[in-house]
N, C-alpha and C positions, 0 to 999 in steps of 0.2 A: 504494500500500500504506500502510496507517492503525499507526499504532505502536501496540502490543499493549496493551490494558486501558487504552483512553483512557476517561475519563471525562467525562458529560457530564448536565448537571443542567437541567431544568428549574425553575420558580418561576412556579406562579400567584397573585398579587396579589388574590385575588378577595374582595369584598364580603363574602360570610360566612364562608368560610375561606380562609386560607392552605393550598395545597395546593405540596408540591418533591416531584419523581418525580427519580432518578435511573438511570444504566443506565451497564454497560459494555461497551465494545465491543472488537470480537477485531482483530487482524490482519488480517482480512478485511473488516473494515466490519459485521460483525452485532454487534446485539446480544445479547448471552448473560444479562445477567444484571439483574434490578429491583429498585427497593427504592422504595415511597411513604410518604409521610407529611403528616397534616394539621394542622392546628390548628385552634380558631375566632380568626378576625380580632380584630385589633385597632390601629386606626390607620390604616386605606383604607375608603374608602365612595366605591361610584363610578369606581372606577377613582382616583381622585383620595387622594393621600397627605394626611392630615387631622390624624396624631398620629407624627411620624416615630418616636418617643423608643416608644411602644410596639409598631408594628410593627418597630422593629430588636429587638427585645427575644423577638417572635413567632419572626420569620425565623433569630433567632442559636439558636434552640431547635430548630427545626426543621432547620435545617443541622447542628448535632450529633448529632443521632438519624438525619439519612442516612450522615453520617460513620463513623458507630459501625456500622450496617450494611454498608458494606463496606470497614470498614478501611483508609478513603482519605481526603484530606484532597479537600474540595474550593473552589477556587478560581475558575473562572469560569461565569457561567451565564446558559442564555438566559431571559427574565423575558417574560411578558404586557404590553403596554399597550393599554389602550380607555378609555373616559371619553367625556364630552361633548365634551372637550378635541381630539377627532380629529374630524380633518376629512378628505372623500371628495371629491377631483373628478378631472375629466376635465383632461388636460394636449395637449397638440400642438404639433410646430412645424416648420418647412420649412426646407430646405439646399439651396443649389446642389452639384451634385458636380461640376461642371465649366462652364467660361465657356462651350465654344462645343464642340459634339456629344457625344457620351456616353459612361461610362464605367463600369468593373464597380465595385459596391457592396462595401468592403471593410470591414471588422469597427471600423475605425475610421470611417467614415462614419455606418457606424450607432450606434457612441459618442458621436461627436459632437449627431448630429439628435436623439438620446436626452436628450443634456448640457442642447442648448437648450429642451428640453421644460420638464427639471425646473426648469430656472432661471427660466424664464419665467412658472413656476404655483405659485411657491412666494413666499409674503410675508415682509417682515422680522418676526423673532422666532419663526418658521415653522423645522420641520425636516421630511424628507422619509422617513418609517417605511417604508415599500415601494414600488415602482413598480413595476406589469403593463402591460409594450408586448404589446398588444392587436391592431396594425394597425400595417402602413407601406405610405406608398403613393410611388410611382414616377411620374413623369411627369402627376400629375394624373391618372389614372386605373389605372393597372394595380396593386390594391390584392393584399399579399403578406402572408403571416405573419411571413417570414426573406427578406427581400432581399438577404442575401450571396451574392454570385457573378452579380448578374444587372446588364444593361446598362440604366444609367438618365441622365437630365439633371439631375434634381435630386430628391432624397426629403423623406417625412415623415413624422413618428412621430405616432402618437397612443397616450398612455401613461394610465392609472389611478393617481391616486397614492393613498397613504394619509399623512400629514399632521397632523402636533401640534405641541404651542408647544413652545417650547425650555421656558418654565417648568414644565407637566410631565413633560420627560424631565429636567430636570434632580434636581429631587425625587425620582423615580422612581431615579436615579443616586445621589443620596444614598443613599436607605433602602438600597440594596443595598452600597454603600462602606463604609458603617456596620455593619452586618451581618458587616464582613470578605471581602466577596466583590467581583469585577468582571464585566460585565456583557459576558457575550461578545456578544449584540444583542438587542436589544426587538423582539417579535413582538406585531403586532397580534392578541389575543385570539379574533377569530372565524377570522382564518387558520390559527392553529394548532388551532385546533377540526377546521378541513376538512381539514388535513391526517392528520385522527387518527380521521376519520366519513367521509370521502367518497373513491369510488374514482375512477378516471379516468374510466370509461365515464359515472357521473351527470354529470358537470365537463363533458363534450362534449354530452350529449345536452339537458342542460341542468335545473338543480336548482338549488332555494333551501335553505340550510342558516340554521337559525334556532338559536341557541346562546343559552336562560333559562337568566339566573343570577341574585342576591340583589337586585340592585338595575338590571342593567343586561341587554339583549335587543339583539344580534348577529344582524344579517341579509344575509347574501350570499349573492347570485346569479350564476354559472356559467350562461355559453354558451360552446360551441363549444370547451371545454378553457378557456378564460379566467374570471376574475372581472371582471364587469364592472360591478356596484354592491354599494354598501356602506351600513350606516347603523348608527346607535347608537341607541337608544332608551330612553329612562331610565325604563324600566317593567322590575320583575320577580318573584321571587318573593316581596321583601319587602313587596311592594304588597297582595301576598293576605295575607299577615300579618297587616297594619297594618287593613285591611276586618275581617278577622275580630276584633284588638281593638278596634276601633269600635264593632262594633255586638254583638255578644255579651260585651260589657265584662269583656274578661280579662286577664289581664298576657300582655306579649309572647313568654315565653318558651312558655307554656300554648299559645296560640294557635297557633303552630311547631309544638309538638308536634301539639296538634288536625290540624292541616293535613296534616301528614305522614302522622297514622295511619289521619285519617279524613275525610278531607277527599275531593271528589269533584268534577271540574269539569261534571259532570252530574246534577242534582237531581233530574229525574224518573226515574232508574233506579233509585233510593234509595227503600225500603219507605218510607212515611209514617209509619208507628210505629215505627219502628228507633230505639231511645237509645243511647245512651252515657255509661260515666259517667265524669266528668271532678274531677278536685279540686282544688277551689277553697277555697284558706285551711283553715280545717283540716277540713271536709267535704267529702262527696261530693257530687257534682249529677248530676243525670239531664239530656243534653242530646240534641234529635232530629238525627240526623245529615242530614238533610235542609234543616235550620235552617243549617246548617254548609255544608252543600254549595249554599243558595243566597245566601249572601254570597260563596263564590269562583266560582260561573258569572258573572254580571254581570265581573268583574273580568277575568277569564282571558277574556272575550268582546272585551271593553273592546280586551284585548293584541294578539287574535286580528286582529281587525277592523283597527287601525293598522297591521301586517302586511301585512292583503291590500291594503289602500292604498297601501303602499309596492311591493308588488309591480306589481302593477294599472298604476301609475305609471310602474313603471322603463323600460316598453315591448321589455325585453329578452325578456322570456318571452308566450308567449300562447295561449289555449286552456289543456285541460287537457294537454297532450303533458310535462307536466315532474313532477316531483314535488317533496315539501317534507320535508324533513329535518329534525328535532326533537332538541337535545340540551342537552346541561348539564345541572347541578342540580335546576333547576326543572321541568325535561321528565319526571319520574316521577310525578305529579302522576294522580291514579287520574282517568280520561275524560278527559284532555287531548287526548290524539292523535285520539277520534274525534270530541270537538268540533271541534278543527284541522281536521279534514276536511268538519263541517259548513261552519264558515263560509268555510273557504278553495277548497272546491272545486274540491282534488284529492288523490290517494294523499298520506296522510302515514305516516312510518314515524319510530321511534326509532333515533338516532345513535349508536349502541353502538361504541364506538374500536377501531378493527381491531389488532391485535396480531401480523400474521404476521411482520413483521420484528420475532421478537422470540424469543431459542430458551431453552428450559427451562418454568419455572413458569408457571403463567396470571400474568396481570398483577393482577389482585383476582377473589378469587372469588367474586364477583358479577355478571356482564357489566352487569346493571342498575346497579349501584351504580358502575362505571365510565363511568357516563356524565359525570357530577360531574368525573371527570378528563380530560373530552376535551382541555380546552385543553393544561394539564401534558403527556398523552401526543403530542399532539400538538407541542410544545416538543425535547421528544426527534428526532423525526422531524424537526422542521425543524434539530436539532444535526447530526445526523448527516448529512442533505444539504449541507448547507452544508461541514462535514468533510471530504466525499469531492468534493467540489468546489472544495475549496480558497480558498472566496468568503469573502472579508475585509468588514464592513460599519464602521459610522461608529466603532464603538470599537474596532476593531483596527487601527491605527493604530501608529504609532514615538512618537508623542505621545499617554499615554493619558491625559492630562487631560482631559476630558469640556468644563469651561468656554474652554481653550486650545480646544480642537475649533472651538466654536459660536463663539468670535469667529474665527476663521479664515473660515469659514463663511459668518459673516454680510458681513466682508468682502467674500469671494468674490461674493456675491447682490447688494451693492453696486456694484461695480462693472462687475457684466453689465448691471442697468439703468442705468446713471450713467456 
């Protein structure tokens, strides 16, 4: 049983806006009640903290307009991390469970085989943002999801981590310390996406979730209920941006606009006489919206294409049997989805954040426009598990020094190799 009107905050970090979603939850574990708010960014590009002194400035505005909405102070909250800075691999490692015949697999065993995975695949200056045990196997072959309870010689984990330097979680730790708040734990940005777009049955049968945002592009793929690859890609929608003031030589902001109202990632569906008028300086201009729509095909192709490469590659998925999931920000983009389908060559649909554990008001009354918040809502969803779970991560601790943490830490990593 969860104590009455716990409160729990979200914060995404993200390249064009700062987006914090709050909710509170009952006695029961629901949530009853929302409240969002955004800003535009100032001080993050990239995932990567660039101007801390103005995103604490962003983030302390933002947390007093949730505050004021529901008459609560708030204090700890789960935050986004992605960047270049994150790194994806495969981890594994082997244990004897016993010298000489065999024994049942107990909940410490697999702690253990787990312990020596992480340590094994993690580098100095390295911290470890998630781990998905995917596989344990038994005796060199009898390969298990949950090997508690069963009789084996010696096991092995094979885990997924997710992985960044200690220098950007630390930055990352500032700008929120700064802000007045602590960091109940960092969520990699495309996992909280999934958790707020994708239902169980895609996660088994197997789905790619691609999560466009301002500067950075989120791609994980789902087999068998697992995540089994991850990537970051420093392409997004400020890239279509930045083409269209290239080459239709306009200031940045104009071009955002153009993009959003009129922008198309398919040119030949666009009458060839269609204009638009746009003002530039202190006139109007007539511009063909076809002109517009073929500087962001090329680009959005560009996106598309590294995608199915990365997919193509992961060798998780194959055929057309899976589908592809589109969301964020940059996923309203008018012909996105059925270009996506052109060149990826299978069902794409829009990531629209599910909201059923969620009682009262719609959560924005847009479902479109809530696609911008999958991460944030998804932040939620991973609070509230984690709450009813009881699961403590690297900053809930008896020691919440964050720098005290990572030398402890790094010690620890030291001396498993050494």
């Amino acid at each position: 049983m969860l104590k009455r009107d716990k409160v729990i905050c979200g914060i995404d970090l993200g390249s064009s806006k700062f987006k914090a979603v709050v909710s509170l939850v009952d006695g029961r574990g629901n949530f009853y009640r929302f409240e969002h708010v955004e800003a535009k960014n100032s001080g993050v590009r990239g995932g990567v903290v660039t101007d801390i002194s103005k995103a604490t400035l962003v983030l302390k505005q933002l947390i007093a307009k949730l505050e004021n909405k529901i008459n609560r102070k708030i204090k700890r909250v789960y935050v986004n991390i992605g960047g270049k800075d994150l790194v994806f691999r495969n981890a594994n490692a082997v244990t004897p469970l016993t010298d000489r015949g065999n024994k049942v697999v107990t909940q410490a065993d697999i702690n253990l085989v787990n312990s020596y995975a992480r340590s094994l695949n993690v580098k100095l200056g390295e911290e470890i943002i998630h781990d998905f045990a995917y596989r344990y196997i038994l005796d060199d072959h009898n390969q298990v999801l949950n090997p508690k309870g069963l009789y084996g010689h010696k096991i092995a984990a094979d885990l997924y981590l997710a992985v960044s330097s200690i220098n950007h979680i630390e930055n990352i730790a500032k700008l929120i310390n700064q802000a007045g708040l602590e960091i109940e734990s960092l969520v990699f940005s495309g996992l909280a996406s999934s958790l707020a777009v994708l239902d169980k049955k895609q996660k088994e049968e197997g789905c790619v979730l691609v999560d466009i945002g301002a500067d950075l592009t989120h791609l994980l793929i789902f087999k068998d209920a697992n995540l089994r690859f991850c990537d970051v890609l420093a392409y997004g929608g400020n890239n279509i941006t930045s083409g269209i003031c290239d080459v239709l030589n306009l200031p940045r902001n104009l071009a955002e606009e153009i993009k959003d109202a009129y922008g198309s990632a398919i040119s030949q569906d666009i009458d060839a006489e269609e204009e638009v008028m746009i003002k530039k300086d202190d006139s109007y201009q007539p511009i063909r919206r076809r002109v517009i729509s073929s500087v962001i095909e090329p680009e959005v192709t560009q996106l598309l294409t590294r995608l199915k490469e990365k997919i193509d590659s992961s060798s998780y998925l194959s055929g057309r049997g899976y589908s592809v999931i589109i969301t964020g920000g940059s996923s309203l983009l008018d012909g996105l989805l059925e270009l996506a389908e052109s060149v990826l060559g299978v069902s794409v649909k829009l990531g629209i954040p599910k909201v059923e554990g969620f009682r009262g008001k719609n959560l924005l009354k847009s479902s479109n426009r809530a696609v911008g918040f999958a991460s944030a809502i998804g932040l939620l969803h991973y609070g509230l598990d984690m709450t009813k779970s009881n699961k403590f991560t690297i900053f809930r601790s008896k020691d919440t020094n964050l720098l005290t943490y990572i030398s402890a830490r790094l010690k620890g990593i030291y001396s498993d190799y050494f």
